[in-house]
TIVO-2410 file (N, C-alpha, C; in nm, 3 decimals):
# residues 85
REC num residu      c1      c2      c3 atome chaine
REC   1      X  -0.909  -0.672  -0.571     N      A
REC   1      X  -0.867  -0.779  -0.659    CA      A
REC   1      X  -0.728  -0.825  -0.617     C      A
REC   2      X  -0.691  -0.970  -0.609     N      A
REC   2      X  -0.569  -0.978  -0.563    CA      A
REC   2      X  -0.482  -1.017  -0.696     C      A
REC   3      X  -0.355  -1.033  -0.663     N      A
REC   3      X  -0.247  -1.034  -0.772    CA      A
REC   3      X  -0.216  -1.127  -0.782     C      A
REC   4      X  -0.202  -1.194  -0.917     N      A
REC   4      X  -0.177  -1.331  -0.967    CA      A
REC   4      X  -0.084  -1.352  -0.974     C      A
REC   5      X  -0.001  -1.432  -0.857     N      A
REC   5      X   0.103  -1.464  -0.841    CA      A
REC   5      X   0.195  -1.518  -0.930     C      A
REC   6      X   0.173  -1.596  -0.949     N      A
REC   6      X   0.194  -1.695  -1.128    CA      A
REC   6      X   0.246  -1.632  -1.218     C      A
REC   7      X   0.195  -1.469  -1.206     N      A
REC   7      X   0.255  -1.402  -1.330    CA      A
REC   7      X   0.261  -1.274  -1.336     C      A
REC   8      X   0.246  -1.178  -1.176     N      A
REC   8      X   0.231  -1.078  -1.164    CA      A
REC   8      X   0.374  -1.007  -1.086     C      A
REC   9      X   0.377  -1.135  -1.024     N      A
REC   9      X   0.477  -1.121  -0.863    CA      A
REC   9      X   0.603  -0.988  -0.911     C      A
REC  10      X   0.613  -0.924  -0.807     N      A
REC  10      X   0.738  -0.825  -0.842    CA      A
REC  10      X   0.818  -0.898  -0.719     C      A
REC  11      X   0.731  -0.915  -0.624     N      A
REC  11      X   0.806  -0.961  -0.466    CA      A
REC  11      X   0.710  -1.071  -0.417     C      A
REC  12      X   0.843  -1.187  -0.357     N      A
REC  12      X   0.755  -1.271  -0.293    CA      A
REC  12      X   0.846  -1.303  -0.174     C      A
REC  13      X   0.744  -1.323  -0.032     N      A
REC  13      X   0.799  -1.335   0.041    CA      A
REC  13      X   0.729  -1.510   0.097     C      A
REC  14      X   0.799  -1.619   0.107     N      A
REC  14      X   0.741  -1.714   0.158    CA      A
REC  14      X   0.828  -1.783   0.319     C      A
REC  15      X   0.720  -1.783   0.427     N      A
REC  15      X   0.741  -1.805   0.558    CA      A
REC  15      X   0.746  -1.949   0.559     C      A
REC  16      X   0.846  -1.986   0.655     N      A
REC  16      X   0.867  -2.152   0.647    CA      A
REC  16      X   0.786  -2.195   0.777     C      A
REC  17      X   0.768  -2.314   0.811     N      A
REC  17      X   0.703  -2.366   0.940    CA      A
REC  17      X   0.782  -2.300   1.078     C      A
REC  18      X   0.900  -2.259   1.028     N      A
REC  18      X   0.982  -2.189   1.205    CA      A
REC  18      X   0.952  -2.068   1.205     C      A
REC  19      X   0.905  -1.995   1.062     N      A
REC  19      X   0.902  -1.832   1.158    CA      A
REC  19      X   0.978  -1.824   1.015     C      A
REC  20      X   1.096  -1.854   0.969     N      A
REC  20      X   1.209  -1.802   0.889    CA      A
REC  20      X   1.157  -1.748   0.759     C      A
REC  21      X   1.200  -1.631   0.639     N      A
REC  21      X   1.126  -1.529   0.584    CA      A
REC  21      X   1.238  -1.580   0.523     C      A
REC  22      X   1.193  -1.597   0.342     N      A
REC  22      X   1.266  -1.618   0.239    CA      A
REC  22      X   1.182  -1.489   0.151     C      A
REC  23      X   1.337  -1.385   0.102     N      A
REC  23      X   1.243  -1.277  -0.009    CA      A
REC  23      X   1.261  -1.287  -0.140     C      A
REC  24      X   1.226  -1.259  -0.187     N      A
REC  24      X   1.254  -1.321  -0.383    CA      A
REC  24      X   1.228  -1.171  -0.464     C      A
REC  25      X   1.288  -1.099  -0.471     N      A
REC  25      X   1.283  -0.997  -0.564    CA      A
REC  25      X   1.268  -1.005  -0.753     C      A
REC  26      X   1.171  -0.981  -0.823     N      A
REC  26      X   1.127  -0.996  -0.957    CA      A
REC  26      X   1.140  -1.168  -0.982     C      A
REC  27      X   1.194  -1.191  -1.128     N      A
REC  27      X   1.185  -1.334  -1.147    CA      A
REC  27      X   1.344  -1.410  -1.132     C      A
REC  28      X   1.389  -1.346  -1.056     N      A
REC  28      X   1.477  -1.388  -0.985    CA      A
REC  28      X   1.483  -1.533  -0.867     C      A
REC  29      X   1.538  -1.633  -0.928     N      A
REC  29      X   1.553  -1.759  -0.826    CA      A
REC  29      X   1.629  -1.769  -0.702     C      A
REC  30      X   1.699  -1.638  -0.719     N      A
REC  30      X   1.834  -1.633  -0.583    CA      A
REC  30      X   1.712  -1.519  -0.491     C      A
REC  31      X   1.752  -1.558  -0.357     N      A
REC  31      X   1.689  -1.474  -0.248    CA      A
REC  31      X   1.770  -1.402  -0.279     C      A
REC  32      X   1.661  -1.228  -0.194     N      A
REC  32      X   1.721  -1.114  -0.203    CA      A
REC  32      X   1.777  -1.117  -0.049     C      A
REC  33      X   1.694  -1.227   0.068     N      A
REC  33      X   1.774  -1.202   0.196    CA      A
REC  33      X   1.659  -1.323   0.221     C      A
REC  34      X   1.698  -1.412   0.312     N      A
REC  34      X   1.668  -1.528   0.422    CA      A
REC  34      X   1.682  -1.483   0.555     C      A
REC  35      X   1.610  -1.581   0.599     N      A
REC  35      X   1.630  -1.562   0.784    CA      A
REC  35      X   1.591  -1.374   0.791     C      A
REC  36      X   1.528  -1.335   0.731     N      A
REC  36      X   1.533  -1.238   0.796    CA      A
REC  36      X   1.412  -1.177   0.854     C      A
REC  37      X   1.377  -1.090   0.956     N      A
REC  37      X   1.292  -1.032   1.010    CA      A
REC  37      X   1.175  -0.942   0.881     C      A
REC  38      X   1.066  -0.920   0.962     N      A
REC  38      X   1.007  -0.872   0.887    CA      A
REC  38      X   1.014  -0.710   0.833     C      A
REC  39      X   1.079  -0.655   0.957     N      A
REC  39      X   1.116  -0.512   0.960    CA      A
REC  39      X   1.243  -0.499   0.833     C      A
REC  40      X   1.339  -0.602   0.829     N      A
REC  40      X   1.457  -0.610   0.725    CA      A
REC  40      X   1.403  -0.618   0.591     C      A
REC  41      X   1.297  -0.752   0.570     N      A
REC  41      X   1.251  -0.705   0.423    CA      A
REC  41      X   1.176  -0.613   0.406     C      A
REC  42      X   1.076  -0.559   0.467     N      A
REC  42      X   1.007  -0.429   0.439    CA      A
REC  42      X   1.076  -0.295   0.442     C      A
REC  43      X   1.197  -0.308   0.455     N      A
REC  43      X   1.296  -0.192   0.453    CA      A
REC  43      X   1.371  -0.236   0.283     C      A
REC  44      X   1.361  -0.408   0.276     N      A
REC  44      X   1.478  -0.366   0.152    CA      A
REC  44      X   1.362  -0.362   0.045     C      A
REC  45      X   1.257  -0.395   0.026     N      A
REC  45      X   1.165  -0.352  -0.029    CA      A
REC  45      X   1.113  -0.219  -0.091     C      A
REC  46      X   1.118  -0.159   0.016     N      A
REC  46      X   1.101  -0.013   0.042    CA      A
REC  46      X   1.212   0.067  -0.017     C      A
REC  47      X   1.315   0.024   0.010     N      A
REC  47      X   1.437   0.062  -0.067    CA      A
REC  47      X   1.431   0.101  -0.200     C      A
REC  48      X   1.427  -0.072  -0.277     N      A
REC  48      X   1.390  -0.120  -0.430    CA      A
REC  48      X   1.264  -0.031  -0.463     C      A
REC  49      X   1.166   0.004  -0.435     N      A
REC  49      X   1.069   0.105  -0.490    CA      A
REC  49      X   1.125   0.230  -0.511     C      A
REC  50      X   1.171   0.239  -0.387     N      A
REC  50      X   1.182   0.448  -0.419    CA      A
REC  50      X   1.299   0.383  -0.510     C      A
REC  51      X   1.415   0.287  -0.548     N      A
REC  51      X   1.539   0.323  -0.626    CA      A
REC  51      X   1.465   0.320  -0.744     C      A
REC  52      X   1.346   0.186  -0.773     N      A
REC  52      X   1.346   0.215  -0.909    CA      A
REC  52      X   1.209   0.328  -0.955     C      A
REC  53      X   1.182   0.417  -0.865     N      A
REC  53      X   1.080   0.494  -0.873    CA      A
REC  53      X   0.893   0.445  -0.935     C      A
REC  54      X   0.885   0.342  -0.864     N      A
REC  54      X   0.768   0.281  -0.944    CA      A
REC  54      X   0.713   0.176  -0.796     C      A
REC  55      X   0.590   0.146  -0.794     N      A
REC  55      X   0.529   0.078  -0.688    CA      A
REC  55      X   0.561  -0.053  -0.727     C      A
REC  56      X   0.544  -0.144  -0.580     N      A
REC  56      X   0.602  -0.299  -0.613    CA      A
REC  56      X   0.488  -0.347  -0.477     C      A
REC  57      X   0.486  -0.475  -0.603     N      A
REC  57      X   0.380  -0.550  -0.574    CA      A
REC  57      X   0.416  -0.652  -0.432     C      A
REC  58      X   0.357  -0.684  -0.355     N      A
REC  58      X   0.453  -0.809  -0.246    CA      A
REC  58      X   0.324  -0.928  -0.229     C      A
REC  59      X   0.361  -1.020  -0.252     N      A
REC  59      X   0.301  -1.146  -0.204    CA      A
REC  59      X   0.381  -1.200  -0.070     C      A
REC  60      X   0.301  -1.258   0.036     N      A
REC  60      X   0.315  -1.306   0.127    CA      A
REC  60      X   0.271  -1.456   0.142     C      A
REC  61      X   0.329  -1.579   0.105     N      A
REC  61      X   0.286  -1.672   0.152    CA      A
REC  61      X   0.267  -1.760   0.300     C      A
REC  62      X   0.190  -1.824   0.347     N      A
REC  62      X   0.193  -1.879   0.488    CA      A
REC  62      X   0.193  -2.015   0.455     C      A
REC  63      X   0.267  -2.092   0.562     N      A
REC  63      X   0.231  -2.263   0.548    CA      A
REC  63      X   0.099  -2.286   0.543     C      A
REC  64      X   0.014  -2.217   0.649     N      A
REC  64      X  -0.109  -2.239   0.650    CA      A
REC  64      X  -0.175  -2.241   0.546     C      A
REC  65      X  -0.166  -2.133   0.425     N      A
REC  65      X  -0.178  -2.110   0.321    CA      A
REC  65      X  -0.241  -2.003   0.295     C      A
REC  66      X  -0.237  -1.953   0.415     N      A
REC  66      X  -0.287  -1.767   0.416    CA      A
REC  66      X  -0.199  -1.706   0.340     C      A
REC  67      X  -0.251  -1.606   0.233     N      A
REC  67      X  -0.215  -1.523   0.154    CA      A
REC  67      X  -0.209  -1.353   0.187     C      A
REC  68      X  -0.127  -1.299   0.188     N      A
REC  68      X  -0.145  -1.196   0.240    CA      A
REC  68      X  -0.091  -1.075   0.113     C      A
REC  69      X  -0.127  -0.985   0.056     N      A
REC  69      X  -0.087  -0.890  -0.091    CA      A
REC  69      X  -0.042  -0.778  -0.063     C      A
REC  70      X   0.058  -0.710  -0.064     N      A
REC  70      X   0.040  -0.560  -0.036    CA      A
REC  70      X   0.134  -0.449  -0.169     C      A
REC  71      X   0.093  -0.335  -0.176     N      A
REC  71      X   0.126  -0.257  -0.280    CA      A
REC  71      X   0.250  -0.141  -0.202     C      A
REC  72      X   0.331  -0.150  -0.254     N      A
REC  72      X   0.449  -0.052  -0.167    CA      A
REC  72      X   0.496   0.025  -0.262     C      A
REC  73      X   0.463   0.151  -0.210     N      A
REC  73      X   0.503   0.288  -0.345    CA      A
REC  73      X   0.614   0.357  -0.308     C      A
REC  74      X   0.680   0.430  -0.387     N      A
REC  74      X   0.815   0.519  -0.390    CA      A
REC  74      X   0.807   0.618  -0.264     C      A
REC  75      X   0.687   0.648  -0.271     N      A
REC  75      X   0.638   0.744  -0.141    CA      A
REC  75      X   0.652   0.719  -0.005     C      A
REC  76      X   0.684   0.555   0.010     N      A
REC  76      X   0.672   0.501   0.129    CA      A
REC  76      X   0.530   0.424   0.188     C      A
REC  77      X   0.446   0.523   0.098     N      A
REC  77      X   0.269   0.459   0.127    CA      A
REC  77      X   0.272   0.291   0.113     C      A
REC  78      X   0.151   0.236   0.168     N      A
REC  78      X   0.155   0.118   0.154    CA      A
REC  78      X   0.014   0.055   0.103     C      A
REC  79      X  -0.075  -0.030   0.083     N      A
REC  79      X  -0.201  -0.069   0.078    CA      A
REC  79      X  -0.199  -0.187   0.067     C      A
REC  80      X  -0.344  -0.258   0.118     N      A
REC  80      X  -0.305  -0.383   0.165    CA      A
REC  80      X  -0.450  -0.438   0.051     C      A
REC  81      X  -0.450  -0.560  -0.019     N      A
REC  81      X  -0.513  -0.599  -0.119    CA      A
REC  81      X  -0.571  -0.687  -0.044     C      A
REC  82      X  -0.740  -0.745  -0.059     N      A
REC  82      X  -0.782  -0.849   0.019    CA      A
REC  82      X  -0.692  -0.979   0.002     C      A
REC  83      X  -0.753  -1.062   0.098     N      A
REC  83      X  -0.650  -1.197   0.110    CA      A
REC  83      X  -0.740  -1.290   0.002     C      A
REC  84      X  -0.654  -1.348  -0.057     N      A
REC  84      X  -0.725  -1.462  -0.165    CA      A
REC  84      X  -0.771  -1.584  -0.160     C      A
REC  85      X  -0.676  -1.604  -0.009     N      A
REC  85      X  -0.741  -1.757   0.040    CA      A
REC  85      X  -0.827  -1.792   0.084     C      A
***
């Protein structure tokens, strides 16, 4: 089942037409980091779980409009939710 963005989102990450990675942590309007690689947000991500001891949700948007979901736990584990598009 995928996660309803609209009203679920803990994390959203949306990719611009160059490549460039905007991250959005909870319902927060300020990025948590731009321009950045994918290895950088999946680290500050990863971070934010184990600090607040609880799994976090990530949405991935594409221009294309590929959707991509994944579940990131305190543990470091990860799981990947089918794509919705």
């Amino acid at each position: 089942m995928a996660v309803d963005t609209d009203t679920a989102t803990q994390a959203k990450i949306v990719v611009d037409d160059g490549g460039a990675l905007t991250l959005f942590i909870g319902d927060s309007a300020e990025p948590a980091a731009e321009d950045a690689t994918n290895i950088a947000v999946l680290r500050i991500l990863m971070d934010r779980a184990e600090k607040l001891e609880r799994s976090l949700t990530v949405a991935t948007e594409y221009p294309s409009g590929h959707s991509t979901y994944y579940t990131l736990r305190p543990d470091g584990t990860m799981d990947a939710e089918p794509d919705a598009s």
